[in-house]
N, C-alpha and C positions, 0 to 999 in steps of 0.2 A: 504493500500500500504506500508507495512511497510518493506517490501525487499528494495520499491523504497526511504527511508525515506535517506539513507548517499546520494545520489544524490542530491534529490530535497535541504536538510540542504546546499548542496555544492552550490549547484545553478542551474538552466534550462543549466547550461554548453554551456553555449553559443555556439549556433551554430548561401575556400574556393581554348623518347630516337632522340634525338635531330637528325633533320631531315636537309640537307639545308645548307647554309650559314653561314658559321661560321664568328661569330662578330670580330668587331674589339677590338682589348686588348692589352691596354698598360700599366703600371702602376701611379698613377699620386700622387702629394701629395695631404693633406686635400684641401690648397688651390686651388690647378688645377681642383678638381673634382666638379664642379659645377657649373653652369653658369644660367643667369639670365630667367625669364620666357617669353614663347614667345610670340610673339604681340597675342593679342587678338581683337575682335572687337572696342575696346574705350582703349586698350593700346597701346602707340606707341613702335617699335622696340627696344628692350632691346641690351644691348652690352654687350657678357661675361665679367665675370671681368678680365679672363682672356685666352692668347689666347691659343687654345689646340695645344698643340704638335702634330709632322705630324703622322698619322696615319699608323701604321704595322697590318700584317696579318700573326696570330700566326700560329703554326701547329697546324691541327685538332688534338683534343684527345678528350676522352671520357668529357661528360659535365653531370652538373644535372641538364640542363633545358631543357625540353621537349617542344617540338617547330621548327620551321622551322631556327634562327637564334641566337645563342646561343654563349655566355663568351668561352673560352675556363679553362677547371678545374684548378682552382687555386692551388699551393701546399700548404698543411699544416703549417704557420709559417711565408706566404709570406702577407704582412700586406697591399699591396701596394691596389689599388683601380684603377679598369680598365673603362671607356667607355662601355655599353653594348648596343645593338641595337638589335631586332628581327621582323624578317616578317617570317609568316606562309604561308607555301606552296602552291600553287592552288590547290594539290593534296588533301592536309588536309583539307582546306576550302569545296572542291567539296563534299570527304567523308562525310563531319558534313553534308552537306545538305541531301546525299545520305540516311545517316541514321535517322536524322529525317524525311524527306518523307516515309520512309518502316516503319515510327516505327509502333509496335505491339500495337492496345490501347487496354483495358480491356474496361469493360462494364462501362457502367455509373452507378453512386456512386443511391445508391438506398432510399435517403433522397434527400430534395427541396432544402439541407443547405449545410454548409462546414463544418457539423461535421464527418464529414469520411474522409475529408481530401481535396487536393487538388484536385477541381474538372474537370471532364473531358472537360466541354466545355472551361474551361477557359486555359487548356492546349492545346486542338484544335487551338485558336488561338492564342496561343504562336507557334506553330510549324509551324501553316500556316503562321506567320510572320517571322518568323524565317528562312523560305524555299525561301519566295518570295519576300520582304522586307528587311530586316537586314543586312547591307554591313559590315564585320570583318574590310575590306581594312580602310573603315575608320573610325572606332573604334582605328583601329592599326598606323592610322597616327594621330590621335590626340594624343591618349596614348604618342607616341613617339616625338610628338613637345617636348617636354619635358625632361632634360638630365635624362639619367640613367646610373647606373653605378651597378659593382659587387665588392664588397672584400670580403674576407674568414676572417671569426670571430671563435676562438674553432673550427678551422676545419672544418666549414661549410660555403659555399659562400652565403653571403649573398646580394640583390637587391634591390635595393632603387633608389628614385627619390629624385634630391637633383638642388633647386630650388632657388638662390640667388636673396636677393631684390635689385632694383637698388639705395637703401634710404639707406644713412648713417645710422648706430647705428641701425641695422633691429637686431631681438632678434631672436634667431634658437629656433625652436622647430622641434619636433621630434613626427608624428603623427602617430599612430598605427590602423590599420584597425582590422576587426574582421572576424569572420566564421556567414553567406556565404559570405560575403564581400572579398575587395580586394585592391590596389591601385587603380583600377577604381573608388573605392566609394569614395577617397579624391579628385580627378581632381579638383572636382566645387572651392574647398577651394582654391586652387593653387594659382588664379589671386587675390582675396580680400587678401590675408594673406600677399604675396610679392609686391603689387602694389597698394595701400590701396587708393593712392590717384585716380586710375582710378575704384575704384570702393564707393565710397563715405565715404570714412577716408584720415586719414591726415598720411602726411610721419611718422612722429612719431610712428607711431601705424606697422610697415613696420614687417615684419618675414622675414628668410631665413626658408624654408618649407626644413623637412627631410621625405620622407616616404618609410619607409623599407616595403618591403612584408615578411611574416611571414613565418618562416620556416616551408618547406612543403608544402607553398602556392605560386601561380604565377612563377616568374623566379627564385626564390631562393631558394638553394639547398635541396634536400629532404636527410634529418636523415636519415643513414641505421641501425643505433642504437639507445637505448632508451636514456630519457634523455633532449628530448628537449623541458622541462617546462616550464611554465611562469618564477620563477626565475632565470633558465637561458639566456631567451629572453630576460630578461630586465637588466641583464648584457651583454649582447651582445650589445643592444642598447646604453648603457652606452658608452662601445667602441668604438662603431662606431662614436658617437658626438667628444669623443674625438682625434680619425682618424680624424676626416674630420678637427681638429681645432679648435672647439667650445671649452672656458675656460668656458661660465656660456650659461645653456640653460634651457628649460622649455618642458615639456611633455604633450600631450593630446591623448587619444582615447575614444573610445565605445566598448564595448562587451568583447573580449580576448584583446583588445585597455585598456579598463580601468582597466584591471586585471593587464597587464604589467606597467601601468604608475603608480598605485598604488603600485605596488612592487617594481618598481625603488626609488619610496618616501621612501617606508622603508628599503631599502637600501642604500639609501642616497648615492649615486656615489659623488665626489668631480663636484661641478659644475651645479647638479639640483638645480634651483630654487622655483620649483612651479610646479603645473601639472594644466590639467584639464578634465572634463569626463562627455560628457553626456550619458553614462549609470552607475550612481555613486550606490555604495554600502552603504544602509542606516537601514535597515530593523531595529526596534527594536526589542530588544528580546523577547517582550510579541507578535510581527505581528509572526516571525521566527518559537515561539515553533508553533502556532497556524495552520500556512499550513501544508498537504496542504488545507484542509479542513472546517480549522476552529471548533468549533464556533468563528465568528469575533469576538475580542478581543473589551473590552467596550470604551465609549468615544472616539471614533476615530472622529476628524473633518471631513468636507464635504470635503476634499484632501482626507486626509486621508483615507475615505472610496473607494473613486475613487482607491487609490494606490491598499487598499486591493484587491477588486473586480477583478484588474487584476492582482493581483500576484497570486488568489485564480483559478484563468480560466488557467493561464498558467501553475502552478504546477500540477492540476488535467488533463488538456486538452492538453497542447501543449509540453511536453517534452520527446515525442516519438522519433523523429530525435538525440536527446541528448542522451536517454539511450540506444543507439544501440552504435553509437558514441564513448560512454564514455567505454562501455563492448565489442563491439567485432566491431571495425572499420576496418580492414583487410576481411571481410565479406561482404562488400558493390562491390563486384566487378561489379554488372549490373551500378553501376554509373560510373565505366569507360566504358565500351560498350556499352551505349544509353545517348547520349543525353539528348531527350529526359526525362528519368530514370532523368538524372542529376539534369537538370532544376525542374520537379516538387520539386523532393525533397530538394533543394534550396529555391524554394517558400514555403516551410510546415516550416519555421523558425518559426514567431511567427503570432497568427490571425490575428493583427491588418495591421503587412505589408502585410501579402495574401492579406488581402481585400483590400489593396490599390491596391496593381500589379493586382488582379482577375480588376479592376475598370478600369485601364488602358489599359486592353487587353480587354474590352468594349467598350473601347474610351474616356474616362475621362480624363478630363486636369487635371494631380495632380501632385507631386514634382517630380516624376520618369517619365520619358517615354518608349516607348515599347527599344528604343534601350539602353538606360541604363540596363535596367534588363538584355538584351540579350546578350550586349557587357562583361558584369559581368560572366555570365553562359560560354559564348563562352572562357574567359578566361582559367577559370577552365579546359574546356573543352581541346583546344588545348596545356593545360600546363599536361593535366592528373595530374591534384593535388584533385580529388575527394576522394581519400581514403590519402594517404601523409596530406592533409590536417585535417580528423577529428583523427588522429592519435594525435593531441595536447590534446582532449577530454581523451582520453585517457592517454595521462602522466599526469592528473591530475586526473586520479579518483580515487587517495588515499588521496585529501585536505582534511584538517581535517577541517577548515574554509569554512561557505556557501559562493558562491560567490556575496551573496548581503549583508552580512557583514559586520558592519564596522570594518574598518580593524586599526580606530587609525593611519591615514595621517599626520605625524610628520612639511609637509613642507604646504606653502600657496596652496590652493585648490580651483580653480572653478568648480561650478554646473551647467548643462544646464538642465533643466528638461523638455523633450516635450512630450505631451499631453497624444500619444497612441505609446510611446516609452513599454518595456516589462511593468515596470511599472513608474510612474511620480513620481518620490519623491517628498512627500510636503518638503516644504522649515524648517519644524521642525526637519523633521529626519534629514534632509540632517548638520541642523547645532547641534544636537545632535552628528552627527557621525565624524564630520570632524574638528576637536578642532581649525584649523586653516582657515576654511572658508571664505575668501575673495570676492568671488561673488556666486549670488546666480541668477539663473531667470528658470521663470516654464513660457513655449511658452503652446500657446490653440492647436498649431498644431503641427506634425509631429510626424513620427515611429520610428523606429528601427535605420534607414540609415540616420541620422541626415545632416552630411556633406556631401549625396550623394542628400538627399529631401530638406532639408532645409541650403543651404550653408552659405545665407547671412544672416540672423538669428546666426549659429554657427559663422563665422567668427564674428561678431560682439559682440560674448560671450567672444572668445578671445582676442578681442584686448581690452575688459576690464577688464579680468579677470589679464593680464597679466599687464595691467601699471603700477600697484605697487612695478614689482618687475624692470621695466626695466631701471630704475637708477643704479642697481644694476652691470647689465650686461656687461661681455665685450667681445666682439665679435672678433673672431679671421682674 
């Protein structure tokens, strides 16, 4: 595979016209834009910090969120931060159903196994839940208990969820989802990160949660230009903590998550603390030259070997969705016209989360349920960010750096390593790679979607990954 060889060095590249009701949009400061998170089952009523200004209704103009209820287009330069709100049309709703009921299937995959890919029965009843079970309405009221907001970064509007604790001295962070992921994949984190004591931590340990959606993905603005890399996202993100207020704050994600909080470190914005990532960049150079192939490199410990085995299955197996992706994502047009189309190829991310979601659409009690995966896919789907979205693969497929890499993390670093994430990094590479290591832990369970499968577990990464720095902190 040696055409496929500058890909695979880069990394599996991780692989998520406005209809309706136009939102409400006012401008507001850092301060104004965020209020506290809402009751949940074992939380009592939160009280914004502060009260919102009366609500106006702009003149419709053209938007870039595709959807029933939509920002109206910010202008270039205007730095302010709006309220954003969205509900999707019954028309649009009815259509998703419409078209997965007619969808077209192909024949069944002609092996007992998932090496040919995502398989047909397990797609059957993803669409028959999908059709007959799966409620948007309230996907789209939980999503939205939740404030949102839009402001324009480098002339692009950017969308975020921006989630204040009711605990003195709470430390902001700023979490980054990945592809196929989405803001739906952080929710679970929401309640333990700002409300720590109703979820079994102590005020101390308290966050104010930032979660931007990625440009190109969900409500925020699609690029009609090249250019929108990871080093630019993570200047943007830089931005926006300091829009919103924050003088000292701290970073975390997974996937294109951990490639931006990683390059925010080496960028060092005045203000970052500390990051954290559980899909961290560790590979040493003798694992690196050796995929995809191998022979496995000698002396590996019993991690160690685990690590390889699946960095060695996903380089050879599982980075099909990525090299189309990376080379011609403007191509994928059946994934805006089917559904269907969309979802499988969402679920073909990596083996280890298929076989979880194939497990769940069996009936398996496991981190995800049927409406997590669906509420996720249905996003995409009503945002039309299926091709917008792998178009980031694409501004990076000139890295000269693999993206499991170490990349020399200048600032304090936590590690979450879980089980049949792409691969677990043992705790050696992880402190070979990251000179500034602060916490380290390897869980026996979970995938890919750590803070969407495993919440209480990741929050629990963070609030110790981050106590050391949060003497430091000063919160705006």
């Amino acid at each position: 595979m040696p055409g496929l060889r500058p890909l695979l060095g880069r990394r599996h590249f991780l692989a998520s016209t406005m209809v309706g009701t136009v939102a409400i949009v006012l401008p507001l400061t850092g301060a104004q834009a965020s209020t506290t998170a809402p009751p949940g089952p074992s939380s009592p009523t939160l009280t914004p910090a502060q009260p919102a200004p009366a609500p106006v209704t702009p003149a419709a103009v053209d938007s870039p969120i595709i959807g029933a209820s939509a920002a109206a287009a910010q202008p270039i330069g205007d730095s302010s931060i709006r309220p954003f709100h969205y509900r999707a049309t019954d028309d649009e709703l009815a259509d998703l159903k419409r078209r997965v009921k007619t969808t077209r299937w192909p024949d069944r995959e002609t092996v007992t196994n998932d090496t040919q890919g995502v398989q047909l029965a397990t797609m059957r009843k993803l669409a028959d839940y999908w059709v007959n079970g799966h409620d948007w309405r309230r996907a789209e009221a939980r999503l939205f208990a939740y404030p949102h907001f839009i402001t324009n970064i480098d002339g692009l509007d950017i969308h975020f969820i921006h989630v204040k604790s009711k605990h003195a001295n709470a430390l902001p962070v700023v979490i980054t989802h990945g592809w196929p992921g989405s803001i739906i994949e952080q929710l679970k984190i929401i309640g333990p990160l700002t409300d720590p004591t109703a979820h079994g931590g102590n005020a101390a340990d308290a966050f104010d949660v930032v979660i931007p959606s990625l440009p190109g993905y969900g409500f925020s603005g699609k690029p009609t230009a090249e250019g929108w890399g990871v080093p630019r996202i993570a200047k943007a993100w830089a931005t926006l903590m300091n829009r919103l207020g924050y003088k000292e704050y701290v970073a975390q994600g997974g996937d294109w998550g951990n490639a931006i909080s990683e390059t925010m470190a080496l960028q060092q914005p005045p203000g970052l603390l500390a990051i954290h990532t559980n899909m961290s960049a560790t590979l040493p150079t003798s694992v690196s030259k050796a995929l995809p192939a191998g022979p496995e490199p000698g002396g590996l410990t019993v991690d160690e070997k685990h690590a390889w085995a699946q960095l060695s299955e996903f380089y050879t197996s599982g980075l099909g969705y990525a090299v189309e992706m990376n080379h011609r994502p403007q191509t994928l047009y059946g994934l805006a016209d089917s559904p269907t189309g969309l979802a499988a190829w969402m679920l073909d991310h990596d083996i280890q989360s298929y076989r979880l979601i194939s497990n769940v659409f069996d009936g398996a009690s496991e981190g995800l349920t049927r409406d997590d995966i669906l509420d996720n896919v249905t996003l995409y789907w009503l945002t039309n960010t299926a091709v917008s979205s792998a178009r980031l693969y694409w501004e990076m497929r000139n890295s000269k750096a693999g993206f499991f890499d170490p990349r020399g993390v200048p600032l304090p670093t936590g590690v979450s390593a879980f089980r049949e994430e792409i691969y677990q990094a043992p705790e050696a590479w992880a402190r070979a790679a990251y000179p500034h290591l602060i916490f380290y832990r390897a869980h026996d369970k979970g995938t890919h979607f750590a803070a969407w499968e495993q919440p209480r577990a990741l929050a629990e990464d963070l609030r110790e990954t981050f106590r050391s720095v949060r003497p430091r902190a000063v919160i705006a």
